[in-house]
N, CA, C and O atoms as CSV, one atom per row, in Angstrom:
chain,resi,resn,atom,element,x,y,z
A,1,UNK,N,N,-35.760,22.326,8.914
A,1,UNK,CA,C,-34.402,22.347,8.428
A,1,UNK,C,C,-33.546,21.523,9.381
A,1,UNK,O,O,-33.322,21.897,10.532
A,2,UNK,N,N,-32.965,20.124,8.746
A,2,UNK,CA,C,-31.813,20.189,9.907
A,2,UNK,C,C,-30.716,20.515,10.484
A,2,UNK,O,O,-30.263,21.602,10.124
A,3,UNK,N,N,-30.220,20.035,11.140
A,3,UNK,CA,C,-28.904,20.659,11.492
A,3,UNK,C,C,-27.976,21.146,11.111
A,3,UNK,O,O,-27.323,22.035,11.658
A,4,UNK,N,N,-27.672,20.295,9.479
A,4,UNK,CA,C,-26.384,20.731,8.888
A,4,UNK,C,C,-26.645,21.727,7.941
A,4,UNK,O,O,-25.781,22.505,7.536
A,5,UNK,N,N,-27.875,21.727,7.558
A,5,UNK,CA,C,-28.531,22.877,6.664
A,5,UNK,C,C,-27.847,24.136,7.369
A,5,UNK,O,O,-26.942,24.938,7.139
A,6,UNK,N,N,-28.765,23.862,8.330
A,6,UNK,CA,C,-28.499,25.329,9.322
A,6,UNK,C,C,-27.331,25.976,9.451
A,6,UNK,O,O,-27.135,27.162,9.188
A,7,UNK,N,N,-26.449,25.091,9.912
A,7,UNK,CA,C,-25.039,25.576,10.444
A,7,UNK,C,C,-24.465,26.127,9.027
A,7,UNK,O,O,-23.729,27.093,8.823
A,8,UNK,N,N,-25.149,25.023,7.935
A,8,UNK,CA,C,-24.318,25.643,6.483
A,8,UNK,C,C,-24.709,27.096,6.490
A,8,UNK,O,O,-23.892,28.017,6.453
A,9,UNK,N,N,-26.106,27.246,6.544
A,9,UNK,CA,C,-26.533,28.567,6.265
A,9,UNK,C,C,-25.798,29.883,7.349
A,9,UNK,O,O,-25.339,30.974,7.009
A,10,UNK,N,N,-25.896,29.346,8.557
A,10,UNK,CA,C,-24.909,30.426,9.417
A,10,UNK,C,C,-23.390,30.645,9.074
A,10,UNK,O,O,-22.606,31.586,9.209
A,11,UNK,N,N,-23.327,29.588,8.659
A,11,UNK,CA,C,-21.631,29.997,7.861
A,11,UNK,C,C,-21.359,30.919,6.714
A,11,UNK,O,O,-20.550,31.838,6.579
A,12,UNK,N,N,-22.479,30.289,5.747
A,12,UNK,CA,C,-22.530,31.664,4.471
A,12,UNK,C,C,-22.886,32.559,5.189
A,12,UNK,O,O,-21.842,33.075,5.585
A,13,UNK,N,N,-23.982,33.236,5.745
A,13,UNK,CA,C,-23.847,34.275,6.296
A,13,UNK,C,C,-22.763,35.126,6.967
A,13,UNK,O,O,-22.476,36.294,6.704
A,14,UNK,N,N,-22.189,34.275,7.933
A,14,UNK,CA,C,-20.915,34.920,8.345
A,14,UNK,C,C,-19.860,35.363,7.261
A,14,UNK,O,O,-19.277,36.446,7.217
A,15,UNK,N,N,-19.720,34.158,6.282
A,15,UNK,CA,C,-18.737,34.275,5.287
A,15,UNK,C,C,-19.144,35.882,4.077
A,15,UNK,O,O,-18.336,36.662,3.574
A,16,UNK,N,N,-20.251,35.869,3.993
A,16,UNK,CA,C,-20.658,37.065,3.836
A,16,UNK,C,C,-20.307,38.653,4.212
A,16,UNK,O,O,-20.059,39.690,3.598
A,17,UNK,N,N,-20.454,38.154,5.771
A,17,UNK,CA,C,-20.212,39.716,6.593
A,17,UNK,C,C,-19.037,39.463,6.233
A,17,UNK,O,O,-18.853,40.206,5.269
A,18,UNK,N,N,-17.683,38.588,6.494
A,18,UNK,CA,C,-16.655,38.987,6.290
A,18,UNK,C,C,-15.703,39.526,4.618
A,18,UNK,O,O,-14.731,40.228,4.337
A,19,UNK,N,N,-16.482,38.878,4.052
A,19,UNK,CA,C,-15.937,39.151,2.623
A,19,UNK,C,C,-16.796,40.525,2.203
A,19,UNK,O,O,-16.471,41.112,1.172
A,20,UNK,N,N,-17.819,40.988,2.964
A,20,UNK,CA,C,-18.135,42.476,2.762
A,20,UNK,C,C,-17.481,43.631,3.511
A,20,UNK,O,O,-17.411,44.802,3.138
A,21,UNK,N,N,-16.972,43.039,4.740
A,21,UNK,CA,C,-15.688,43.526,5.358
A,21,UNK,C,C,-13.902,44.035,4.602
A,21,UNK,O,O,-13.173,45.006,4.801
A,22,UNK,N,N,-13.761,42.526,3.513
A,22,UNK,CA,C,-12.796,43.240,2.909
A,22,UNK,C,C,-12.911,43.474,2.094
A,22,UNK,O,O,-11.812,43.689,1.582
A,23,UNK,N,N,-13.867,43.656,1.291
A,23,UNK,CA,C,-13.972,44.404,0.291
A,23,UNK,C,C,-13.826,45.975,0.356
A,23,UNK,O,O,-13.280,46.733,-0.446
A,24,UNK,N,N,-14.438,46.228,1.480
A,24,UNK,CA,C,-15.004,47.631,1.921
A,24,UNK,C,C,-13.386,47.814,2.638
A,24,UNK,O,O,-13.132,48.988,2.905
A,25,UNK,N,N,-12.884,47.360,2.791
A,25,UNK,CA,C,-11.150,47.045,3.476
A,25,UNK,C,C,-10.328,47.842,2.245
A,25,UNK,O,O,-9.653,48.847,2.468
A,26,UNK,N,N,-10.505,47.175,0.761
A,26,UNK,CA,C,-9.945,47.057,-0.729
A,26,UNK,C,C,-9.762,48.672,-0.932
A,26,UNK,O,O,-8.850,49.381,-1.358
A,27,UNK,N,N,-10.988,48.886,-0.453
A,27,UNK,CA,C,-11.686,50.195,-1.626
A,27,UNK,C,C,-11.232,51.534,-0.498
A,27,UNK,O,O,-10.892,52.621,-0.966
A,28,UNK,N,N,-11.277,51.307,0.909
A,28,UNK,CA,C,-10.756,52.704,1.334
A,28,UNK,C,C,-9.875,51.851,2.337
A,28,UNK,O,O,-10.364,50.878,2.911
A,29,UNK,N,N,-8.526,52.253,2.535
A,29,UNK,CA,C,-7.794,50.937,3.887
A,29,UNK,C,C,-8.470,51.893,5.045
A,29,UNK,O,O,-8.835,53.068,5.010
A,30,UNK,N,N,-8.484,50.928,6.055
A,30,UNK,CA,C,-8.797,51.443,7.719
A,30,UNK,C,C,-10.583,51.141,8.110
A,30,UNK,O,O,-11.170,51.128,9.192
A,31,UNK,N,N,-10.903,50.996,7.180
A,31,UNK,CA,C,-12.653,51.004,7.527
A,31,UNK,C,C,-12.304,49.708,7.870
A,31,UNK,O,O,-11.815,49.948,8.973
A,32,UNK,N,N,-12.187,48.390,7.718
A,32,UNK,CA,C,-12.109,47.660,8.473
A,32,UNK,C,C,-11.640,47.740,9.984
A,32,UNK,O,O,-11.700,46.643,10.539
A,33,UNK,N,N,-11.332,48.445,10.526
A,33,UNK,CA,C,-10.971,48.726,11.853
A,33,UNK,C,C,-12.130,49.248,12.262
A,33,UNK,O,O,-12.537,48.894,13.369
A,34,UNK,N,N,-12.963,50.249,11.431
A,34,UNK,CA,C,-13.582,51.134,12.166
A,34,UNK,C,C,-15.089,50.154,12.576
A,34,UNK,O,O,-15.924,50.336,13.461
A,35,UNK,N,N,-14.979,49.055,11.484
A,35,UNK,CA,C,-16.081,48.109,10.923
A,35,UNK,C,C,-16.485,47.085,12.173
A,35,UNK,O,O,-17.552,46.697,12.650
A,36,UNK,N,N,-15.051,46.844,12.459
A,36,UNK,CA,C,-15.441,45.906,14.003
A,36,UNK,C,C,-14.714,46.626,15.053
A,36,UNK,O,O,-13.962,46.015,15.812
A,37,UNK,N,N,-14.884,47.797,15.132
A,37,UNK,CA,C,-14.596,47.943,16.423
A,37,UNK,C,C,-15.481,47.781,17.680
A,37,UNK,O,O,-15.267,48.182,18.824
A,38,UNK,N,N,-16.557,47.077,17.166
A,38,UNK,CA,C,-17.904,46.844,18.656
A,38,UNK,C,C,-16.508,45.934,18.955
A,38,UNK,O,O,-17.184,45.886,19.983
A,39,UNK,N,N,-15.335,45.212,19.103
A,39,UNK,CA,C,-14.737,44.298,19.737
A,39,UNK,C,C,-14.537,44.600,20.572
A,39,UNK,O,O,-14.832,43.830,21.486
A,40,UNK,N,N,-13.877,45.957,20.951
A,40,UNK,CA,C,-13.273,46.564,21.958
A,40,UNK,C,C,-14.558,47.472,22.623
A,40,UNK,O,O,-14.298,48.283,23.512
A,41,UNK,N,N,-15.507,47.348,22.298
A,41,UNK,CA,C,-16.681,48.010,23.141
A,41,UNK,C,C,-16.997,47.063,24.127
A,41,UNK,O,O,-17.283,45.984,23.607
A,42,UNK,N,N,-17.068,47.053,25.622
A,42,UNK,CA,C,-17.590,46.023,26.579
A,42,UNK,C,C,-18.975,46.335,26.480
A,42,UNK,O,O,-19.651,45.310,26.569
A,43,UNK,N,N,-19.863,47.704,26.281
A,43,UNK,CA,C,-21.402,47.797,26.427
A,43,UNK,C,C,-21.618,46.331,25.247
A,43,UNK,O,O,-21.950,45.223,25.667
A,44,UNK,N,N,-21.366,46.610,23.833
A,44,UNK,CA,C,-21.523,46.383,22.650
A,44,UNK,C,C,-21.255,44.483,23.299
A,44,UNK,O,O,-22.257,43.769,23.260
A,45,UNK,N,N,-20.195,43.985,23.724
A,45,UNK,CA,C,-20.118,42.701,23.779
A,45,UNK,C,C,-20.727,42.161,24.930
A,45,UNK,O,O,-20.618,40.935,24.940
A,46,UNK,N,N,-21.329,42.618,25.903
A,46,UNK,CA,C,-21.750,42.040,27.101
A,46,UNK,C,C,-23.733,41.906,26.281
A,46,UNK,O,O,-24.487,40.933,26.274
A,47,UNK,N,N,-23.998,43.656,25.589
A,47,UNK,CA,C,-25.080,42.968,25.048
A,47,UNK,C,C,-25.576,42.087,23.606
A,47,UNK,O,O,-26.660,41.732,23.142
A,48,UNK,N,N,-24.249,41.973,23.232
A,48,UNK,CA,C,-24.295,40.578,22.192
A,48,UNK,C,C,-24.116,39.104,22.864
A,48,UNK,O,O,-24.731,38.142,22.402
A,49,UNK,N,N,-23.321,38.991,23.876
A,49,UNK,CA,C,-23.152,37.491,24.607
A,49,UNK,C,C,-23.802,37.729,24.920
A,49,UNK,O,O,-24.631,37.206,24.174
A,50,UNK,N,N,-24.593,38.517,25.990
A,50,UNK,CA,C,-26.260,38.081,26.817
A,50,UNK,C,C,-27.310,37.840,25.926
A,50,UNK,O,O,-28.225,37.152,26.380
A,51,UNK,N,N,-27.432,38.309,24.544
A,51,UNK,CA,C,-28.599,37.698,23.655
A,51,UNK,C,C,-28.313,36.487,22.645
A,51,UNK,O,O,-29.113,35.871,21.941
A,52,UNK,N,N,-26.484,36.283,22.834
A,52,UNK,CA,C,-26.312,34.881,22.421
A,52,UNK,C,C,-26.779,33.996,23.448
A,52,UNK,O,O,-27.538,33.080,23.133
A,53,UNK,N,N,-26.398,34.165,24.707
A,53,UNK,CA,C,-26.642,33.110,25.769
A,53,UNK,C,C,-27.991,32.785,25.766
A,53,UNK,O,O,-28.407,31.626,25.746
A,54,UNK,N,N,-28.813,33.967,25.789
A,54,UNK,CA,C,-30.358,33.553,26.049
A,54,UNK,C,C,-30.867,32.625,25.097
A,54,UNK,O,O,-31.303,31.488,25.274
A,55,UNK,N,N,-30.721,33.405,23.891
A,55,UNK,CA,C,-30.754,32.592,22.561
A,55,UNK,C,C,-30.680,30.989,22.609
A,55,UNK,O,O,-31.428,30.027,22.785
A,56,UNK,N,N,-29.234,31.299,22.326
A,56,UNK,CA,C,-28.668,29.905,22.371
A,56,UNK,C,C,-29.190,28.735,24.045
A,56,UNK,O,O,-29.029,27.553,23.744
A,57,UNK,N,N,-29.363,28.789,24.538
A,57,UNK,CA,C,-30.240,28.560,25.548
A,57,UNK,C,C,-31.903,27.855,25.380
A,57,UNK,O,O,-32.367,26.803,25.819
A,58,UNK,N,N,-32.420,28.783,24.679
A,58,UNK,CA,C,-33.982,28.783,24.405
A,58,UNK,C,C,-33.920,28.132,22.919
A,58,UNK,O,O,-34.522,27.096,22.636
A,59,UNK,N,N,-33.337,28.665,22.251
A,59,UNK,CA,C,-32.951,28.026,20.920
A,59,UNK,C,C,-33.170,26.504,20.755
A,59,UNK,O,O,-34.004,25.825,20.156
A,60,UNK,N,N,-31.857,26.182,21.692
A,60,UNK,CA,C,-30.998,24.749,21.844
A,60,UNK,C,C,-32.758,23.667,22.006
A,60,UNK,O,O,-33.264,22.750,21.358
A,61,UNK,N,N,-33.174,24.523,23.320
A,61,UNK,CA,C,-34.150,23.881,23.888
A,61,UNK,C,C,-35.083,23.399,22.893
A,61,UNK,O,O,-35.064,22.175,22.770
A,62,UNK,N,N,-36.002,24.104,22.051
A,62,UNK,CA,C,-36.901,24.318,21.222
A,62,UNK,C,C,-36.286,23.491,19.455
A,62,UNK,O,O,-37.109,22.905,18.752
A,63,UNK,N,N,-35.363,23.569,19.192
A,63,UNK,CA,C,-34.990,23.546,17.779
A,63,UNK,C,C,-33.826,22.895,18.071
A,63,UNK,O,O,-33.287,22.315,17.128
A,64,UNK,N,N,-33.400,22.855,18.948
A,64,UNK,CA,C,-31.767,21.628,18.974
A,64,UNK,C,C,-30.382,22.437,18.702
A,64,UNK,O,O,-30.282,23.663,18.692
A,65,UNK,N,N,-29.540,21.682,18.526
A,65,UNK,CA,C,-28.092,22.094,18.458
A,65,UNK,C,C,-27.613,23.586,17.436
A,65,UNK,O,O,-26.759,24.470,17.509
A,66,UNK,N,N,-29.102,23.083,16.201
A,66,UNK,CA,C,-28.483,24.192,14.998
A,66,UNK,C,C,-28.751,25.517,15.596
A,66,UNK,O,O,-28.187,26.420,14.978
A,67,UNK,N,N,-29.301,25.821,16.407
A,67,UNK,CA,C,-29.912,27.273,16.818
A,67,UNK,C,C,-28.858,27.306,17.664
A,67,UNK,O,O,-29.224,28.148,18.484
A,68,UNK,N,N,-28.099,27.044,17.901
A,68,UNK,CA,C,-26.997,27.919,19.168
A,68,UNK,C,C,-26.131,28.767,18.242
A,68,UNK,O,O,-25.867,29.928,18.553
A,69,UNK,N,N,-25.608,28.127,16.927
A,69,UNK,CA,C,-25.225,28.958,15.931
A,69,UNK,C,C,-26.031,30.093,14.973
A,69,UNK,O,O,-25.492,31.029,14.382
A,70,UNK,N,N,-27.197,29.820,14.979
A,70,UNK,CA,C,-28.369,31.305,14.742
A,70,UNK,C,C,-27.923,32.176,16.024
A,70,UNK,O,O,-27.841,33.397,15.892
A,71,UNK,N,N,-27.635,31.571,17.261
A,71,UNK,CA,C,-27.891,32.659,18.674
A,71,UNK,C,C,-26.575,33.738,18.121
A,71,UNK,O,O,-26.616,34.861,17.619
A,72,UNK,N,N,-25.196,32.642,18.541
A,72,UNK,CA,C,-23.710,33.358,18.112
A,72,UNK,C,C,-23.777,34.557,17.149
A,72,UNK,O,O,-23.150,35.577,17.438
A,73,UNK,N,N,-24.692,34.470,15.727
A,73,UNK,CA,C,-24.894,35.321,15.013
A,73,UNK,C,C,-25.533,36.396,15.370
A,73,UNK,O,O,-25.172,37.505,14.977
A,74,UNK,N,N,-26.752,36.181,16.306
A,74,UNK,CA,C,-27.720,37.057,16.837
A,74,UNK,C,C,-26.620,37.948,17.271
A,74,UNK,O,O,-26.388,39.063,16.803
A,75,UNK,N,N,-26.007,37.385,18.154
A,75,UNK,CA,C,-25.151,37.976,19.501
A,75,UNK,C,C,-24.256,38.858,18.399
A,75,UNK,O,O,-24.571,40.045,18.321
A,76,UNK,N,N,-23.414,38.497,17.733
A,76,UNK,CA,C,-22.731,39.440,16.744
A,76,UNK,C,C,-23.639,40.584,16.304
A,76,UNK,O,O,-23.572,41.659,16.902
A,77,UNK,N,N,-24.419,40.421,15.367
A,77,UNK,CA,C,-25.275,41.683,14.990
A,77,UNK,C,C,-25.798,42.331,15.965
A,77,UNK,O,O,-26.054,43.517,15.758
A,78,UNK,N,N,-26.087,41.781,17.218
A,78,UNK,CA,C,-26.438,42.972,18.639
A,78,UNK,C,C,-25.604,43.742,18.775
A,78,UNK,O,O,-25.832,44.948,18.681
A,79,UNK,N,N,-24.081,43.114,19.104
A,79,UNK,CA,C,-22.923,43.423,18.979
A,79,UNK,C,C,-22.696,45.080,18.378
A,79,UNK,O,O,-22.123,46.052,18.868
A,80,UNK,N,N,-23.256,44.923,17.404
A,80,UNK,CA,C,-22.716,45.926,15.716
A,80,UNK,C,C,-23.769,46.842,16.346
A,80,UNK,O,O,-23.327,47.836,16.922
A,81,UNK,N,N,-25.107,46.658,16.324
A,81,UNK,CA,C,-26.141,47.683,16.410
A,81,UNK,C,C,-25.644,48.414,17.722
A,81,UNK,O,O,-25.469,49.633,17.722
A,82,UNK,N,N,-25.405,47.566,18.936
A,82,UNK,CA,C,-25.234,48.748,20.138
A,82,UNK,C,C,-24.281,49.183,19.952
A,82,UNK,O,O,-24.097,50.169,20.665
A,83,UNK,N,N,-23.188,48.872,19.064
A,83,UNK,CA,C,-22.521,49.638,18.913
A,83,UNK,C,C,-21.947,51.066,18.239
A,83,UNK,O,O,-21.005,51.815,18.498
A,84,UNK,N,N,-22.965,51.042,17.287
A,84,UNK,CA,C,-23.212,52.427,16.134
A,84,UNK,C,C,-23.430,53.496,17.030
A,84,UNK,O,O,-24.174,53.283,17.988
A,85,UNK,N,N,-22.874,54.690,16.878
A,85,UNK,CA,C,-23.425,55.892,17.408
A,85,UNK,C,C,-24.334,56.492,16.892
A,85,UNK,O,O,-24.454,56.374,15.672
A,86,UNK,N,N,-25.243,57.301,17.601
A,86,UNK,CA,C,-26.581,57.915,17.113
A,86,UNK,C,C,-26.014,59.483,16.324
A,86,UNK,O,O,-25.288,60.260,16.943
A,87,UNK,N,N,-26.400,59.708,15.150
A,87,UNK,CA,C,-25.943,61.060,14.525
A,87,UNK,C,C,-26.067,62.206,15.474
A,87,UNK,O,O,-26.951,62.393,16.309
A,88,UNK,N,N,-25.148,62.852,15.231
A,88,UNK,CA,C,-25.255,64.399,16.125
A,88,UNK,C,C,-26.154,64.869,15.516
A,88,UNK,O,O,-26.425,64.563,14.355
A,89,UNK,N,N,-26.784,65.721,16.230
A,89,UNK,CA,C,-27.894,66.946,16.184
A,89,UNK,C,C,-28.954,66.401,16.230
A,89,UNK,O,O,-29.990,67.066,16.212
């Protein structure tokens, strides 16, 4: 795939998460707040930039420019996962 493929494809994706963001915004207000709040988590963003950096890093190396924008994404969805709390009980 080259480059511009790629980046296209990381863009729909993103454009994705966000338009599933307001939708889910539409239908109850405030879940969008609750949706990104990994922003304000430092655990949640230190371990999404450290698996963008690596990423994007090893990526770049191996596959070129388009993989630093696969990493950014990585790093977001790390983002989200460390950030979920584990259910009580």
């Amino acid at each position: 795939m080259d480059g511009t493929a790629s980046l296209l494809t990381v863009a729909i994706v993103a454009a994705v998460l966000v338009i599933r963001a307001a939708l889910a915004e539409l239908r109850a207000p405030g879940s969008a707040r609750a949706r990104w709040a990994f922003v304000s988590n430092p655990r949640a963003m230190t371990a999404g930039a450290v698996t963008a950096v690596v990423l994007g890093l090893v990526g770049r190396q191996h596959a070129g420019p388009g993989a630093v924008a696969w990493a950014v994404l990585a790093g977001a969805l790390v983002a989200v996962v460390v950030d979920r709390h584990p259910p009580a009980g």
